[in-house]
C-alpha positions as CSV (number, residue, x, y, z in Angstrom):
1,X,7.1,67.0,78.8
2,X,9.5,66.0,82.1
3,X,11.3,63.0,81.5
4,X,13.3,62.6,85.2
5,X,16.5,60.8,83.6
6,X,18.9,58.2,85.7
7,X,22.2,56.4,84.8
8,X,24.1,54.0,86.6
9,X,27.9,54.6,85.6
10,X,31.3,53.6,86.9
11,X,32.5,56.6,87.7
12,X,31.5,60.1,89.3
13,X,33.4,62.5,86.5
14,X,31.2,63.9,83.5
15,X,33.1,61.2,81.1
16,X,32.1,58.6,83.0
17,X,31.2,54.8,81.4
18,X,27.4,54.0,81.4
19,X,25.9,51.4,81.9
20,X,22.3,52.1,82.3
21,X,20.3,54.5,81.2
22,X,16.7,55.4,82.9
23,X,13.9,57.9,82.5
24,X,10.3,58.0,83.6
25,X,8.0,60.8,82.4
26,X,6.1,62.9,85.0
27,X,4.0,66.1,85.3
28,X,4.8,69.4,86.6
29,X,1.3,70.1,88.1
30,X,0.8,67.0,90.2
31,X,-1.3,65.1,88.1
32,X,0.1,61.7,88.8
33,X,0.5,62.5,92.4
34,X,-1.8,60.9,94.2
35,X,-2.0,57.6,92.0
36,X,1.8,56.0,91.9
37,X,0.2,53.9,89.2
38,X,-1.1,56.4,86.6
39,X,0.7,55.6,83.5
40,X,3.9,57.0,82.3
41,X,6.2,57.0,79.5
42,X,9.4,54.8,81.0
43,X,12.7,54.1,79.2
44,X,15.6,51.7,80.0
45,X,18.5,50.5,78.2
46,X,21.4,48.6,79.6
47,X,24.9,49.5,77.9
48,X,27.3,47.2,77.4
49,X,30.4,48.9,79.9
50,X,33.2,47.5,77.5
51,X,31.6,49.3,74.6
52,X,31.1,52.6,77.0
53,X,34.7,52.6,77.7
54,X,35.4,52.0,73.9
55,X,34.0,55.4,73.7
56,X,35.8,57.2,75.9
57,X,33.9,56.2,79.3
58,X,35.8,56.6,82.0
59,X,36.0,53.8,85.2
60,X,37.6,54.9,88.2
61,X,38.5,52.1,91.0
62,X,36.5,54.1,93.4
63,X,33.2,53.7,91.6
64,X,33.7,50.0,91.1
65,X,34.4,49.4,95.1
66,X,31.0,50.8,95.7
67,X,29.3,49.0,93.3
68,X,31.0,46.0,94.8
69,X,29.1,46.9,97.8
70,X,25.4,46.9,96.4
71,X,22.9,44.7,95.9
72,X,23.0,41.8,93.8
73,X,19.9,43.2,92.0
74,X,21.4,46.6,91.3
75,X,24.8,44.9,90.0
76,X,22.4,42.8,87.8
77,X,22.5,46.3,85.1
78,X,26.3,45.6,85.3
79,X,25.9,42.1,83.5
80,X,22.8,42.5,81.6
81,X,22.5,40.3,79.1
82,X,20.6,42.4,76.3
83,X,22.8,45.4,77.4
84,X,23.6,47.0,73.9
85,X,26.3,49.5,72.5
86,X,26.9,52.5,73.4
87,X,25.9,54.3,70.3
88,X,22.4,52.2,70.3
89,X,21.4,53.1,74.0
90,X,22.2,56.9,72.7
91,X,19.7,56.7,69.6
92,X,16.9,54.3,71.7
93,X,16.8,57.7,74.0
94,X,16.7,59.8,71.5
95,X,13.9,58.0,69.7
96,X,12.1,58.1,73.5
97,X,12.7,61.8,73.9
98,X,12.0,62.3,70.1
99,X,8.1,61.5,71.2
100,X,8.0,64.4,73.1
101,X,8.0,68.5,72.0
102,X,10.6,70.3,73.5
103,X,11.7,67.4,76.7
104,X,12.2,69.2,79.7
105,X,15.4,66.3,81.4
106,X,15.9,66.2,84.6
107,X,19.2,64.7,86.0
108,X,19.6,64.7,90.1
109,X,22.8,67.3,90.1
110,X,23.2,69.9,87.5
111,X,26.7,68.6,87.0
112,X,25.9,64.7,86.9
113,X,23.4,62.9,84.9
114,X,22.3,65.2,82.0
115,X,26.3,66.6,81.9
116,X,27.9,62.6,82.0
117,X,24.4,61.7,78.6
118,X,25.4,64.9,77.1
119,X,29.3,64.4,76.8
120,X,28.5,60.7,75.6
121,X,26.7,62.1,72.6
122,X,29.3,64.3,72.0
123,X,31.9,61.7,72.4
124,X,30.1,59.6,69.9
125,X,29.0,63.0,67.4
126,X,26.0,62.9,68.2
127,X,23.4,65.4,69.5
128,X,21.8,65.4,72.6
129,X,17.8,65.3,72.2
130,X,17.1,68.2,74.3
131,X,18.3,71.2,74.2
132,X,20.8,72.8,76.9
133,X,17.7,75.5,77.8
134,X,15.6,72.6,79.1
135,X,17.7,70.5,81.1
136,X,16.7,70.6,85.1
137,X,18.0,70.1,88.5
138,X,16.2,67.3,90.4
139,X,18.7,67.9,93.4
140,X,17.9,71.8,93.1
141,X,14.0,71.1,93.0
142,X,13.8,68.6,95.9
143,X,16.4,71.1,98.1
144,X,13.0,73.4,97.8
145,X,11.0,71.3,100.4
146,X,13.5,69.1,102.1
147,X,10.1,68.6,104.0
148,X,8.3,66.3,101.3
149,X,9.5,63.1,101.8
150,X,11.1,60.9,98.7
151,X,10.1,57.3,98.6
152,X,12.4,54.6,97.2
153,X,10.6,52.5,94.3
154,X,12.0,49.3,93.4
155,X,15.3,48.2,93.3
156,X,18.0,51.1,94.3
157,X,20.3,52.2,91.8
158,X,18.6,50.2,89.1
159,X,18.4,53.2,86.2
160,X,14.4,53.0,85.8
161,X,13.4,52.2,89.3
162,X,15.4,55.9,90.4
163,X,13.8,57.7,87.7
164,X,10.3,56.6,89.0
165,X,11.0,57.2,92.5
166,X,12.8,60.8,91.5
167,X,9.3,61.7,89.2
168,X,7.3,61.4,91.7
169,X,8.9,62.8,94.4
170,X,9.6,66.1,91.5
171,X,5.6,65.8,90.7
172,X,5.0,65.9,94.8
173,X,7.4,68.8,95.1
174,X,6.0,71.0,92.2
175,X,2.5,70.4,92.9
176,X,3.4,71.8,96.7
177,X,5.1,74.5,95.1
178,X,1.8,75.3,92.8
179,X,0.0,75.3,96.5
180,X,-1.3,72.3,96.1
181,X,-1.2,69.2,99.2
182,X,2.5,67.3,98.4
């Protein structure tokens, strides 16, 4: 299974503190293409930033100034009031990608999203629930046909509302690949 994954962190290094954590299933042969409301398999957790810096997240001033500069929404996920520990938003995904033989995750830069979840099970001794053979570069795929077009879902920069947009704009590009109409 694909599960496109999102995080909202306050920082760009591969230490960096999270705050949210998104993922949204998807298909590889363009299945859920043509209906945007096909159901999928979504996850979202909202860490607690205090307890991601406990950890050994990382905040850098220059992350911070541009979340100062979004939307109220997408600063909501900074503030979220059910937002849990570190160490519980790691075993929650887990659990979602334990539903699933062999996950395929998909971050959007092969040295961002599944590099900054990784190190934070590591941090914490835990082990990622993929393995290093199936992770995937959204930003690689969608470089393939810069000519299908992606479609913002939702709130940007909100963990789960990226990793929806990001599925179906993968499932558009592989099924184009596969020959089929993006």
């Amino acid at each position: 299974m694909n599960i496109m994954l999102d995080l909202e962190t306050l920082s760009s290094r591969p230490d960096a503190c999270i705050v949210a954590i998104g993922a949204a299933t998807f298909s590889d042969d363009g299945s859920n293409q043509d209906n945007a409301f096909l159901p999928r398999r979504k996850f979202y957790v909202a860490v607690d930033p205090q307890s991601s810096q406990d950890e050994g997240g990382c905040i850098t001033a220059r992350t911070v100034q541009w979340w100062a500069k979004q939307s109220d929404a997408a600063r909501a996920a900074l503030n979220d009031e059910f937002a849990v520990g570190i160490g519980e938003a790691l075993r929650r995904f887990a659990t979602h990608c334990s539903l699933f033989s062999e996950p395929k995750v998909w971050g959007n830069g092969a040295s961002f999203d599944n590099v900054v979840l990784r190190q934070a099970y590591e941090r914490l001794g835990m082990e990622a629930p993929w393995t290093f053979r199936n992770e995937r570069c959204y930003r690689t795929l969608k470089n393939l046909r810069p000519d299908i077009a992606f479609e913002p879902f939702g709130t940007a920069h909100n963990a789960l509302d990226d990793a929806i947009a990001q599925a179906r704009h993968a499932e558009r590009i592989l099924a184009a690949l596969r020959g089929a109409q993006p």
